[in-house]
C-alpha positions as CSV (number, residue, x, y, z in Angstrom):
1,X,-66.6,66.2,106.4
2,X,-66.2,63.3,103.9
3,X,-63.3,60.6,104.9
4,X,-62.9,59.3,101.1
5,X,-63.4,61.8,97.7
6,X,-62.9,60.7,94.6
7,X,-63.0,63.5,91.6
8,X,-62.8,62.8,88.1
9,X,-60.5,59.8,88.9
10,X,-59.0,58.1,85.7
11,X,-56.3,55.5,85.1
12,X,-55.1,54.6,81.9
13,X,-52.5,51.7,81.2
14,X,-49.7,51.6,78.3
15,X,-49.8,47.5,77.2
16,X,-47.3,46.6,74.4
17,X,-48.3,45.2,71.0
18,X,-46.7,42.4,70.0
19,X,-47.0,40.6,66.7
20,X,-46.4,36.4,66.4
21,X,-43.2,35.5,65.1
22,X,-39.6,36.0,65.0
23,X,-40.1,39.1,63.1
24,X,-43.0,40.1,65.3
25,X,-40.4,39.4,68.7
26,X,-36.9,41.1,67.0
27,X,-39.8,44.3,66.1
28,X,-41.1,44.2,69.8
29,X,-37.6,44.6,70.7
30,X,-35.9,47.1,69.2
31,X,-39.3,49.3,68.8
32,X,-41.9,48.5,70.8
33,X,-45.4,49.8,70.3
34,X,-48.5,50.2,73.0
35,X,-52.1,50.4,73.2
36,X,-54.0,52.7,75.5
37,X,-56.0,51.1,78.2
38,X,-58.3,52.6,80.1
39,X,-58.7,50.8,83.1
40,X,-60.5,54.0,85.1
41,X,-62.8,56.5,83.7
42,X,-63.4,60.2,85.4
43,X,-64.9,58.1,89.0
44,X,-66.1,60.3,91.1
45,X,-67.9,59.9,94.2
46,X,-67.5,60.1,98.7
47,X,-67.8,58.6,101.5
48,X,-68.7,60.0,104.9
49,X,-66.8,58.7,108.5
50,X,-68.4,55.4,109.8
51,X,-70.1,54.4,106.4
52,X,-70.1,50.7,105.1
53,X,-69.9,50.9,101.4
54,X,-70.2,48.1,98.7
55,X,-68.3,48.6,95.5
56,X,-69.2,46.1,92.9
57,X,-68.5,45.5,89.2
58,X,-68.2,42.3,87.1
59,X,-64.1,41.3,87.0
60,X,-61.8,43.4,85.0
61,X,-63.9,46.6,85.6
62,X,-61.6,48.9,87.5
63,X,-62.7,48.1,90.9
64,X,-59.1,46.9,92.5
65,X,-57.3,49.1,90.4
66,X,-59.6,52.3,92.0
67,X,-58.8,50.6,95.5
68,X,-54.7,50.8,94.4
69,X,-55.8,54.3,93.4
70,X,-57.2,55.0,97.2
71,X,-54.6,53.4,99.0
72,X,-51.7,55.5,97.2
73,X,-50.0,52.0,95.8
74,X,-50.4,53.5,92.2
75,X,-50.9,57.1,90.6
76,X,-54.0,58.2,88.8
77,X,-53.8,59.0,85.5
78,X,-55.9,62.6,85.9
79,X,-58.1,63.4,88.6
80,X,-57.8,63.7,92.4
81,X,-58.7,61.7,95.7
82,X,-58.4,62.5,99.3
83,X,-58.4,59.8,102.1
84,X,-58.7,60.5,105.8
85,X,-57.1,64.0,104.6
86,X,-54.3,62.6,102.6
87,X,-53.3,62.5,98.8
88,X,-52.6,59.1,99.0
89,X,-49.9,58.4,96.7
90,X,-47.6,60.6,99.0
91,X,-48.3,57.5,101.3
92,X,-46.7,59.3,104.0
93,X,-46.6,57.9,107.9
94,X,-49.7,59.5,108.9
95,X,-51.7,58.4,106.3
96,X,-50.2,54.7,106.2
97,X,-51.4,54.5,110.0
98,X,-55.2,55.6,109.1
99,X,-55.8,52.6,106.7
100,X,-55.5,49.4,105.6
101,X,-55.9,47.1,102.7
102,X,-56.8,43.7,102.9
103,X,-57.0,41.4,99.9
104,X,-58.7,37.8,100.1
105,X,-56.0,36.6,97.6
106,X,-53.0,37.9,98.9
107,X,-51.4,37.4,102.4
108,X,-49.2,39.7,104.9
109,X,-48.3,36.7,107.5
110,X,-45.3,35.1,107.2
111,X,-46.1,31.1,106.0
112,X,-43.7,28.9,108.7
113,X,-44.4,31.4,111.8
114,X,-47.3,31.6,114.3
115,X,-49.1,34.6,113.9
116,X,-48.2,36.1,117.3
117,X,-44.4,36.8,115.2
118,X,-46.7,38.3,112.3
119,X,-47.8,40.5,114.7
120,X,-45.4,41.6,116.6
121,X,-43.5,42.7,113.7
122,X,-46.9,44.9,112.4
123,X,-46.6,46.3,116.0
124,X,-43.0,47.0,115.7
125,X,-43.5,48.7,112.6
126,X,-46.0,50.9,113.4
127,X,-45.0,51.8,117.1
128,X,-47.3,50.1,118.9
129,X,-46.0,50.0,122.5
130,X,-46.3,46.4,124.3
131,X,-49.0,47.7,126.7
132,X,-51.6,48.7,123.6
133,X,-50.2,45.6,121.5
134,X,-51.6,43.1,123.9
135,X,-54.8,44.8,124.5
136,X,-55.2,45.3,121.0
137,X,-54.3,41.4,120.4
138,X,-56.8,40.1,122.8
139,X,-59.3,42.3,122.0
140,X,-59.7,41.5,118.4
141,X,-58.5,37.9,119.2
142,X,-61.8,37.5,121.1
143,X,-63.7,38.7,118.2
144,X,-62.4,36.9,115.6
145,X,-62.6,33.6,118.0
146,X,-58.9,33.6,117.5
147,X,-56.9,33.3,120.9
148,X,-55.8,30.3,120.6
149,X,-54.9,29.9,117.1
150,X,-52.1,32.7,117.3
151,X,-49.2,30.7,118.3
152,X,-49.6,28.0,115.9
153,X,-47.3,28.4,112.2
154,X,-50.3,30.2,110.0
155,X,-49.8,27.2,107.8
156,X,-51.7,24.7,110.0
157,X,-54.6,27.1,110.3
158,X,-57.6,26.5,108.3
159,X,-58.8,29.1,105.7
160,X,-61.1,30.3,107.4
161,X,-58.8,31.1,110.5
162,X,-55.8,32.6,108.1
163,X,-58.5,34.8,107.4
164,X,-59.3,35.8,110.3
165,X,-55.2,36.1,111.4
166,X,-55.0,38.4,108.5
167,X,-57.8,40.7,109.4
168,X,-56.4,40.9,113.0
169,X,-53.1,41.9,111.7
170,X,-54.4,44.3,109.1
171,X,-56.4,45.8,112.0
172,X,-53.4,45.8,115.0
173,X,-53.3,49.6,114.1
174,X,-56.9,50.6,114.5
175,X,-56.9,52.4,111.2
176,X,-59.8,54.9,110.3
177,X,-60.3,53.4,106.9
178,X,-60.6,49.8,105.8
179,X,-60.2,48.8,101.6
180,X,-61.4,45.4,101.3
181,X,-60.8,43.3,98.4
182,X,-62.6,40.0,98.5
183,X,-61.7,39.3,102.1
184,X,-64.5,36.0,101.7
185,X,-62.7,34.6,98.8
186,X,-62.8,31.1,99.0
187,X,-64.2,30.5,102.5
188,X,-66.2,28.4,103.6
189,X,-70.2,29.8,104.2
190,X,-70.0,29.4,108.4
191,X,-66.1,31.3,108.0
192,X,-68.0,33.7,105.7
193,X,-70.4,34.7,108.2
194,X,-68.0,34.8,110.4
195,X,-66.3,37.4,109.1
196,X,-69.1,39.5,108.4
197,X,-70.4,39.4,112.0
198,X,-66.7,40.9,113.0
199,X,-66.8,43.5,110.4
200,X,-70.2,44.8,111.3
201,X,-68.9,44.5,115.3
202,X,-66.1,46.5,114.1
203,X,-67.3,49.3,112.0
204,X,-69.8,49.9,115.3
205,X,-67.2,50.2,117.7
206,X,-65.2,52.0,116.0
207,X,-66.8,53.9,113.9
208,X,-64.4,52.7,111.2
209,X,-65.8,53.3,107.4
210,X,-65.1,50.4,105.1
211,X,-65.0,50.2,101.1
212,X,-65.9,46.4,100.4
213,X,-65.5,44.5,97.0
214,X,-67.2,41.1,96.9
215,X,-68.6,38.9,94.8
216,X,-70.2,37.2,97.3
217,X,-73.7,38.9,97.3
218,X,-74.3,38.1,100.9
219,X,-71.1,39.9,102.1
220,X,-73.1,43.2,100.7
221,X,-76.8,42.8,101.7
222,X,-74.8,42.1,105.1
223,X,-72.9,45.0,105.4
224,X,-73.6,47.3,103.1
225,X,-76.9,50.1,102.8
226,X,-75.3,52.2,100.1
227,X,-73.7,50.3,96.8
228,X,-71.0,52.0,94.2
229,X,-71.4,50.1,90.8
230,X,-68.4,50.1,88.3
231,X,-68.8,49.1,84.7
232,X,-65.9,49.0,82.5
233,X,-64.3,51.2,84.2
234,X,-66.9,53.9,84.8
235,X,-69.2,55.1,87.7
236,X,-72.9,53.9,86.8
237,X,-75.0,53.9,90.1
238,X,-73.9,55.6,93.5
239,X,-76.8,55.3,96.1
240,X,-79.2,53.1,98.3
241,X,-79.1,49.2,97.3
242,X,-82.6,48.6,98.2
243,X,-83.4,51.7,95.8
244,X,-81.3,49.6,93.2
245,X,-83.0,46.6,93.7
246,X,-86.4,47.9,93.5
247,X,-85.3,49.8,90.6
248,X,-83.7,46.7,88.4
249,X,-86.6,44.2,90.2
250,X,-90.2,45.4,89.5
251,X,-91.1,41.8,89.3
252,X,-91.5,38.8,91.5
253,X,-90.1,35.3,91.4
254,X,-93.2,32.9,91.2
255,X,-92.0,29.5,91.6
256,X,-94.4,26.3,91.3
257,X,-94.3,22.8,91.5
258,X,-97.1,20.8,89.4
259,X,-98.4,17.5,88.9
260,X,-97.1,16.8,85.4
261,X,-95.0,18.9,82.8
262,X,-95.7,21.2,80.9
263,X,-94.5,22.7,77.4
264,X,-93.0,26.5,78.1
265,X,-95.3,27.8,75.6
266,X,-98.0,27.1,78.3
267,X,-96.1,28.6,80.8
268,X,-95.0,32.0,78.8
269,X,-98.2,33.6,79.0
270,X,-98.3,34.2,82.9
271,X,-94.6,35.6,82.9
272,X,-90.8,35.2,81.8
273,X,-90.1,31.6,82.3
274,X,-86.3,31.3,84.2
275,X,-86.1,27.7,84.6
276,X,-88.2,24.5,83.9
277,X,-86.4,21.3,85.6
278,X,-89.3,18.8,85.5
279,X,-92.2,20.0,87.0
280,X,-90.5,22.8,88.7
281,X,-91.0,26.0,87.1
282,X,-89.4,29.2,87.7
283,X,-91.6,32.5,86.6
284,X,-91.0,36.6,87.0
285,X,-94.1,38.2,87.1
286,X,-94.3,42.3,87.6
287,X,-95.6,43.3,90.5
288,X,-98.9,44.8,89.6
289,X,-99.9,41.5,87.9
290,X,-99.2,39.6,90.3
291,X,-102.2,38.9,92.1
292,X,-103.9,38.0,89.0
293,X,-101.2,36.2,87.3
294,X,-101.5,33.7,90.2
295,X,-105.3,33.5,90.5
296,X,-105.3,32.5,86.4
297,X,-101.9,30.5,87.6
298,X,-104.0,28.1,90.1
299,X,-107.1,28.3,88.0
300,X,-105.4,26.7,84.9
301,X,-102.4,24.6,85.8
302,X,-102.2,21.4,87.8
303,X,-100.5,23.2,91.0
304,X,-99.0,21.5,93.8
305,X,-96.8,23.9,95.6
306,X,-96.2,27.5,94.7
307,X,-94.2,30.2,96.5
308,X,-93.3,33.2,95.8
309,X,-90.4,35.6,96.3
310,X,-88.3,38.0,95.6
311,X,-85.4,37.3,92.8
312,X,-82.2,36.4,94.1
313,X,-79.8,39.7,94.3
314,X,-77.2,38.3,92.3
315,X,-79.8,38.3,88.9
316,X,-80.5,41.6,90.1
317,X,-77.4,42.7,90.0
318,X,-76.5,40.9,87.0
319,X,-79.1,42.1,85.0
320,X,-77.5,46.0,85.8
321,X,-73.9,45.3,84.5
322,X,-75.9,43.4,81.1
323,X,-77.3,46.4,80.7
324,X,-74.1,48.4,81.4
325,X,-76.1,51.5,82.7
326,X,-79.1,52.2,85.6
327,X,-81.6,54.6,84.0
């Protein structure tokens, strides 16, 4: 039984015309005239119980406003969606207490409180009784390395620990489904990990399945085994991330350091030179010339180090949405 479906999802947005000038303004006014947008096009796709999903897209391609979609805080254009056996944008009780949404620009905890008043009030809210609430606080607490950091006004807290204070309180009703939206954004790598570790603790214990946006690579290769890719506003790969990235790199990264310099058009014809800084040079070589693209490499260049590796994920991925399309 699938926990998230998505069928032919589309969201189109009205945006008004507006042409410079008085005349332009008084015209704007008295008839106004739109454009069609569309921010969502015919998305369809599901997610089982307990799966870790990455959904990723360059900005402005749909992805928050297909998480909006999910969580019932706007209405699709056409199409249908189910979460945790809800239509969401009936955001009734039952479903409000099966998810929640987290977004690494926004914040739920009030500024010039401690937390511990943040969370009471999510507790009161959703009917938490005191016996669960303190359980539930100290048990997540501990994960996040929070405990003491609660009663303090959020506003002396470090990024990094806000962060964490909004994931607890996002969290305080053990919802089936977590949409989140950036929840990295801005922090620093050791915070970063940080969070990671506690989602991945999370989703383990409680089975919980979790749509993730980030465009921190990291968060992903951490997290996720399965990616959803979005391009202007449309579905263009649903599947295994290490199939993607085999797929999207059938080459290497040959990187060398030599004696002197040389001239890239000595370079070009062992592979696609990425980067010359000096005497560092970055190559991508296929795979099945590799081995002798770095026996002619050491028989014909002045080589001092050379090491070689796969590219880094975020070319990979890169490379996809240039393309706009996975063949």
């Amino acid at each position: 039984m699938t926990i998230i479906t998505c069928d032919h999802l589309d969201k189109v947005y009205p945006v008004a015309i507006k042409q410079p000038g008085l005349k332009g303004t008084l015209s704007h006014f008295f008839q106004r005239q739109h454009r069609l947008v569309q921010a969502v096009q015919a998305v369809s796709f599901k997610i089982e119980p307990g799966e870790v999903v990455g959904f990723l897209g360059p900005n402005g391609a749909g992805k928050t406003t297909t998480l909006k979609m999910l969580t019932g805080l706007i209405h699709p254009s056409r199409g249908q969606v189910q979460v945790a056996g809800h239509i969401p944008v009936r955001r009734n009780a039952k479903f409000l207490e099966k998810i929640t949404l987290v977004m690494g620009q926004k914040q739920q905890l009030l500024w010039d409180l401690p937390a511990m008043d943040s969370l009471k009030i999510n507790a009161a809210v959703y009917k938490i009784s005191n016996r669960d609430f303190q359980h539930r606080v100290n048990e997540l607490s501990e994960m996040l390395s929070l405990a003491d950091k609660l009663t303090q006004p959020v506003r002396k807290l470090s990024l990094g620990e806000r962060m964490k204070a909004e994931l607890l309180a996002a969290l305080l009703h053990r919802p089936q489904v977590l949409f989140l939206d950036e929840p990295t954004l801005g922090l620093d790598v050791n915070a970063q990990v940080s969070v990671r570790e506690f989602l991945k603790e999370y989703n383990q214990r409680y089975d919980a399945t979790i749509l993730l946006t980030s465009h921190y690579m990291a968060d992903i290769t951490a997290l996720c085994d399965r990616v959803l890719l979005i391009h202007q506003g449309q579905l263009i790969y649903d599947g295994a991330l290490n199939q993607l990235l085999h797929q999207f790199a059938p080459y290497r990264e040959v990187k060398l350091e030599l004696m002197q310099p040389q001239a890239p058009a000595a370079l070009e014809i062992y592979g696609e030179v990425e980067e010359i800084t000096g005497r560092e040079v970055r190559l991508l070589v296929r795979r099945e010339d590799l081995t002798r693209t770095v026996s002619q490499v050491l028989a014909n260049l002045p080589v001092l180090d050379l090491t070689i590796t796969d590219p880094p994920i975020e070319e990979i991925i890169g490379r996809v949405f240039q393309s706009g399309k996975v063949t």
